[in-house]
N, C-alpha and C positions, 0 to 999 in steps of 0.2 A: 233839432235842426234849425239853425237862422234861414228867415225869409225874409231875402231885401225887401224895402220899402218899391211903395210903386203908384202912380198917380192912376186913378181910374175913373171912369164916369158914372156919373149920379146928376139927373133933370140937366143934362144940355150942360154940362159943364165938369173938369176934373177936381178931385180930392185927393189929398194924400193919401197915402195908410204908410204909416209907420212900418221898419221893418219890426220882425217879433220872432221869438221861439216856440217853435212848436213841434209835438209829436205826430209824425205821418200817421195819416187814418189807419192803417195797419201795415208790418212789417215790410220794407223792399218797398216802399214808396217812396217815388220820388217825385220834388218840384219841377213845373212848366212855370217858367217865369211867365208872366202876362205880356201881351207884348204890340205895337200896330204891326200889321202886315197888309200890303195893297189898298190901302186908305179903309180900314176894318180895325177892329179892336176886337182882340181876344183875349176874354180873362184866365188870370192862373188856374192852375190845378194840379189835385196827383193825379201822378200815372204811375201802375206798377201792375204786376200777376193780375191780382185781383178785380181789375177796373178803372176807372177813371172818378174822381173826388172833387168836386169844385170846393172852397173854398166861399165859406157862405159867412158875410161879415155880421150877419147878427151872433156869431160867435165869441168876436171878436173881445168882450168880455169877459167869456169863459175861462179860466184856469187851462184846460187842456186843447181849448181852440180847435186846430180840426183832427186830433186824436179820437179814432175808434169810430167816426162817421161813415166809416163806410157800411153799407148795407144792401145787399144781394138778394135771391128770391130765398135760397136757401136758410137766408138769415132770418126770413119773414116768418118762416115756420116752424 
């Protein structure tokens, strides 16, 4: 799936991020674009079945970026 790019905050100021490809954390997920609402800033994420996925940019050099990150209680054990 392409994720448009999207400018975000890091120490008092925005950053790009490039859009990218990548595989939803698991099956029937889908993007929340990041977005301002009511002078607020809320960053992307999935959302689908299983939960809700933020999108964690130390990934961001990974190969599969935020594929299979998702993790439940279920998963723990």
């Amino acid at each position: 799936m392409w994720v448009d790019g999207y400018w975000y905050p890091v120490n008092g100021r925005y950053v790009w991020h490039a859009g990218y490809w990548s595989r939803p954390p698991y099956p029937g997920a889908v993007w929340v674009v990041p977005h301002h609402e009511g002078g607020h800033w809320f960053q992307g994420y999935w959302e689908g079945g299983r939960g809700r996925v933020a999108h964690e940019h130390k990934w961001d050099r990974e190969r599969e970026r935020d594929y299979n990150r998702f993790h439940d209680e279920h998963d723990r054990h």
